[in-house]
N, C-alpha and C positions, 0 to 999 in steps of 0.2 A: 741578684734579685732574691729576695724572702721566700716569695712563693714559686713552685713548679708553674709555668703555663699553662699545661693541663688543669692546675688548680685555679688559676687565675683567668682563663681565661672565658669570657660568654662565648658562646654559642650562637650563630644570629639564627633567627628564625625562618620558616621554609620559604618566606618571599623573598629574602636575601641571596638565593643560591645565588652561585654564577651564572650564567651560559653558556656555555658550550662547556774539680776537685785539685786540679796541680794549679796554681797560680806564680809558675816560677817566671823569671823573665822572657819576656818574648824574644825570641829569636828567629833569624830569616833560614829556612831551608837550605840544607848542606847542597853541595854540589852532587855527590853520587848520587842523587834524586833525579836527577837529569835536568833540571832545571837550572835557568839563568837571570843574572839580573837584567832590571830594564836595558840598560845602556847596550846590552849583546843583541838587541833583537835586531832583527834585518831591515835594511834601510827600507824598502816597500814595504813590510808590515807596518813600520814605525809609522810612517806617511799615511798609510789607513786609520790607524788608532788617532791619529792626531787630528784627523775630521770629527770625533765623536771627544774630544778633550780631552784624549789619553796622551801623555809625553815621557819620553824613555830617558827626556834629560837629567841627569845626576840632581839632586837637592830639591827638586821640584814637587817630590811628594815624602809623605810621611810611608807609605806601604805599597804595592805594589802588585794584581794579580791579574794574569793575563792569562784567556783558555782558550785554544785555537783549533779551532773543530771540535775534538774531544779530548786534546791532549793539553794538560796545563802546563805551560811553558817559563813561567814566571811565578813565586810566591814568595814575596819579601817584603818582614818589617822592619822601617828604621827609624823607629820611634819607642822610649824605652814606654813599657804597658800596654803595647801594640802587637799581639799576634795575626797574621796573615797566614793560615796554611791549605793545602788542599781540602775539599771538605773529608777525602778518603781520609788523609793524613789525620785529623784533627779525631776523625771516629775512633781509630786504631789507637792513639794517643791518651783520647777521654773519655772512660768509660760514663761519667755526669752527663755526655753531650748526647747518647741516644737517647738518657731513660728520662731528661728534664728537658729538650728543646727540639729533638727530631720528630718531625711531621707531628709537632702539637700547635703549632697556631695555623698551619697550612694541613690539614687531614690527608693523606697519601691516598683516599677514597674521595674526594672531592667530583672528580670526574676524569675521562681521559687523559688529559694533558699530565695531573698528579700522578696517575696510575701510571704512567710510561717512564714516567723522573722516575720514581721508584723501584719500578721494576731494573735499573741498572744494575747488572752485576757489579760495577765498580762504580760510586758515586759520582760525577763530574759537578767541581762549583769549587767556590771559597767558603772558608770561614775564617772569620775577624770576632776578635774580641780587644775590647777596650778594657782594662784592667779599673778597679774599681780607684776613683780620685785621679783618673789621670784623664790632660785635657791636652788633646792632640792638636797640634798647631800647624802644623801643612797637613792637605788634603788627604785620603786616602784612596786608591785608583783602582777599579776593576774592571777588566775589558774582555767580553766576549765576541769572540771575533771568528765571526765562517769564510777560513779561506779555501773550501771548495763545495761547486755547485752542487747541488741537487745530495746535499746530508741531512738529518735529523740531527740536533741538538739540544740534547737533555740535560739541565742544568740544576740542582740543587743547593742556597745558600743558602748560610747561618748566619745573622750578624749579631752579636751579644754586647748591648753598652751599660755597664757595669751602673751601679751605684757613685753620684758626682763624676762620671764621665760623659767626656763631649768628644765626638767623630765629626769632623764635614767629612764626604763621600761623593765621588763623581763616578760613574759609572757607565760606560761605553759599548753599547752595543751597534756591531756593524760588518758589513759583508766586504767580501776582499773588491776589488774590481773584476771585472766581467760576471763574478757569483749574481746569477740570476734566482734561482730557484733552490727553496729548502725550505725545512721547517727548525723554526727555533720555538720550543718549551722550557721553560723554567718555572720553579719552585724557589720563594724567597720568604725566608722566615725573620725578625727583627724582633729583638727582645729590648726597650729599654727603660732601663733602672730608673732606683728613686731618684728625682732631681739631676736626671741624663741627661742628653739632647745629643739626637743624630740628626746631623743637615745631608738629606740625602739628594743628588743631581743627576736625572738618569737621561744621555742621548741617543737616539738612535739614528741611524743611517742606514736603510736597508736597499736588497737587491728589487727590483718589481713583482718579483713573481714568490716573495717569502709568504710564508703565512706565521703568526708570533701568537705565540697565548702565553703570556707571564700571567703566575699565579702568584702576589705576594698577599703578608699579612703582617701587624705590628702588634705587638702586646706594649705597651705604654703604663707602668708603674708610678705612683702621686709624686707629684710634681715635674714629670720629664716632658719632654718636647719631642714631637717629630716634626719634622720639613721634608716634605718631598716634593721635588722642580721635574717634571719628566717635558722633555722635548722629542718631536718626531719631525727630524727633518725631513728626509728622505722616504716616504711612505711604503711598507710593504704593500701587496694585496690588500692582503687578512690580518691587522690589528685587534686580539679581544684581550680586554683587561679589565679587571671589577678589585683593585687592592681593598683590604678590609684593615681598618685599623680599633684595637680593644684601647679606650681609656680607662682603666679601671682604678687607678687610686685617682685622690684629690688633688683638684689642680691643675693635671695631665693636659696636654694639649696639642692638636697634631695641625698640621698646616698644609692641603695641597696643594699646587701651582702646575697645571700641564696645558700645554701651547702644541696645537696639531696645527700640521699641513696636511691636506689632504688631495691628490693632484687625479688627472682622472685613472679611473682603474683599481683606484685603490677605496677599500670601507676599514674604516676607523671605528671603533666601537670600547668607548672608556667611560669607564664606571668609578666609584668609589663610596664603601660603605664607612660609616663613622658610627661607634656603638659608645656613647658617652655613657659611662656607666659610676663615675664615682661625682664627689660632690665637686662643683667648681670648676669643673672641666669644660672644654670650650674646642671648637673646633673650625675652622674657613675650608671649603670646596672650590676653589677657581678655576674653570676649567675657559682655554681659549678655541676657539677653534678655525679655521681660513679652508673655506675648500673652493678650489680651481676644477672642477667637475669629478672629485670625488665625494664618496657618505659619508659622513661625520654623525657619531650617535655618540652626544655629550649625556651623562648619567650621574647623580647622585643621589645618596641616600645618608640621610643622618636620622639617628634613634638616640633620640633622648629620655634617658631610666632613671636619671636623677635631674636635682638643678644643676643646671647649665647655659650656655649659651652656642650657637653655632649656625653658623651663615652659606647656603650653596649660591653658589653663579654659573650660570651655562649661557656662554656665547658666542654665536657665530656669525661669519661672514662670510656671504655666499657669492666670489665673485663671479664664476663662469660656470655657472652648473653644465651647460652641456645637455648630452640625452639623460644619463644616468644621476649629476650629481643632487647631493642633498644635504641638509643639514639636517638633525630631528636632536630637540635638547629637551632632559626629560629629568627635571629636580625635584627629589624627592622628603618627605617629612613624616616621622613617627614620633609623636609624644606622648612617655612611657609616664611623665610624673607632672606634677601640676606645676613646678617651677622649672621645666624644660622650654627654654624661647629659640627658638627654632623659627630661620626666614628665608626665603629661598628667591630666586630672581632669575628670569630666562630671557633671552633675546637673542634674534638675526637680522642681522641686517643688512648692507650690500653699503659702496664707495658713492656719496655725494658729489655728482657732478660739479657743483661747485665748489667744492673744497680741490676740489683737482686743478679747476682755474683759477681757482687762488694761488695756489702754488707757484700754476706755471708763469703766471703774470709775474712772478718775482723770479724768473729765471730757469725754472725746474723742466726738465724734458716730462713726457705723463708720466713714463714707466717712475722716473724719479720721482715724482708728487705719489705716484699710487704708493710704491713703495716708503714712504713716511707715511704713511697715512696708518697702512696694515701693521706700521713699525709700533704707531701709538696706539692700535687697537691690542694687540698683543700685551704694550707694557701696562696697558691698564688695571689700575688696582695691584698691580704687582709687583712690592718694592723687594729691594734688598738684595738682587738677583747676583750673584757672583761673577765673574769675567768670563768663563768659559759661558755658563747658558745667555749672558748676554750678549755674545758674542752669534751665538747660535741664534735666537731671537733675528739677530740683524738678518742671518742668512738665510731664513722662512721669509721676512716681509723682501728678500731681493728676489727669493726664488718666487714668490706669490704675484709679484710686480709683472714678473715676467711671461705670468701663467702658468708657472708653476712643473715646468717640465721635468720628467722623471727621467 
């Protein structure tokens, strides 16, 4: 990219907070790192990663980075213009990577959760970089994975897509079995280039009793693309997210797609800011949501500073609130310039009794009929979905049919 992110990137304003130099070829980490390739990991972790669309099968991805509890286990690229390395590793290696990309689009003072990433003596995360002109063609995979109860997990990631590079990224987060209880924190920073595009696919699967506050952000350079599909299957507690993404050259444009379960016990709480700041830029917030008696607090915000265009949607469906549950969808619109079009759309709604006997008149058991029903509510307005989060999709409206058990 041209500019430093400190240089490029805005700043949003106090209503936005949250809540709460070598370009040699990429190569995968040697062995005396202690690390291994996918295919060595053990059959029970494999089996875990592969509920959130992680696979240790040979050829199946382009990169590969796997961090379990606090110890990265995994970091390999095999794709030429494809680096995968630990984020320690990549600091030690780039002196470029602290003074133009570390805690500049995500501040290290942001609040808590920042302040604790940080504070690591020894970084834990990945960093990926796409080399500039190169367009990766199998996916790239990163799985953070708590396999024991009751740890803290402090994550910090870099993702850099170069100038005419394209990433798709699936991204895996999830607890081992029996793991009840922890806390997962991360820091995720994304830089992309002129006429870049990262598709990024994030799953979760969590223990009941976790509590998650991912803090990410995008800087987006004229003409690139962001896509970000996040799914929560498995609902922790405590879900709070608010991604921010900078459009700042012309053209730029980023895309959200997040699909929540929310079952009882558990509050959800997703945000997403959008600061359209150069000319031509344009942005979509689709946010889904299905709770079975847990919160759901659907959130956006777009600020338009220049002409543009960009559209938020918050909606939900409230099958079994129960004592506790709820849904509250809250879309938000700032327009900073006279050719900013900005529109926004909210809704909840609950399952049509007769759409269910419709179904069932043609054969369906309920739990089948409810379950297609939450399946089309889900796919709405939302094309393009790749195999793994469509796949995930199906397993929300099975688990939602059913009530959603945790």
């Amino acid at each position: 990219m041209k500019t430093s992110p400190s240089d490029s990137v805005k700043k949003p304003q106090a209503e936005s907070r949250m809540r709460s130099g070598d370009r040699g070829v990429a190569r995968p980490v040697t062995s005396h790192s202690g690390l291994v390739p996918p295919d060595q990991i053990a059959q029970a972790g494999a089996a875990t990663l592969a509920e959130v669309g992680i696979t240790v099968e040979a050829g199946k991805r382009s990169g590969t980075y796997i961090l379990r509890d606090h110890q990265p286990v995994c970091a390999l690229g095999q794709a030429d213009g494809l680096e995968v390395l630990p984020i320690a590793v990549a600091l030690d290696k780039y002196d470029w990577l602290r003074e133009r990309y570390y805690w500049k689009a995500v501040p290290d003072d942001l609040d808590a959760v920042t302040a604790r990433v940080a504070a690591q003596p020894k970084p834990q995360g990945v960093f990926i970089r796409v080399e500039k002109g190169t367009k990766v063609t199998l996916p790239c995979q990163t799985a953070l994975y708590m396999a024991s109860d009751d740890l803290t997990q402090t994550v910090h990631n870099i993702i850099i897509i170069e100038e005419d590079a394209e990433l798709n990224m699936i991204t895996g987060c999830v607890t081992g079995h029996g793991v009840n209880r922890g806390i997962h924190w991360t820091a995720t920073e994304s830089y992309i280039g002129k006429n870049a595009t990262l598709n990024s696919t994030m799953i979760h699967s969590w223990g009941p009793e976790l509590e998650v506050r991912p803090r990410a952000a995008t800087v987006v350079d004229e003409g690139g693309t962001f896509v970000s599909n996040y799914v929560s299957l498995r609902p922790a507690a405590s879900i709070q997210s608010n991604p921010r993404t900078w459009l700042n050259g012309r053209g730029a444009s980023a895309k959200y797609r997040t699909i929540l379960l929310a079952s009882k016990g558990s509050t959800i709480d997703i945000g997403g800011e959008v600061y359209l700041n150069g000319e031509g830029t344009s942005a979509e917030l689709a946010h889904r949501g299905v709770s079975t008696g847990g919160r759901i607090y659907l959130r956006g915000l777009l600020v338009g500073s220049a002409s543009c265009r960009a559209h938020v949607d918050c909606a939900g469906m409230l099958l079994d609130p129960g004592k506790d549950g709820l849904i509250l969808s809250i879309p938000g619109l700032k327009a900073l310039h006279p050719e900013a079009r900005l529109s926004h759309e909210a809704s909840i709604g609950k399952i049509a009794p007769e759409q269910v006997e419709y179904l069932m008149a043609r054969g369906m058991d309920e739990r089948e009929a409810i379950s297609m029903i939450i399946r089309g509510f889900l796919d709405a307005d939302i094309e393009g979905l790749g195999p793994e989060l469509d796949a995930r999709i199906a397993e929300i409206a099975e688990l939602a049919g059913h009530g959603g058990e945790r």
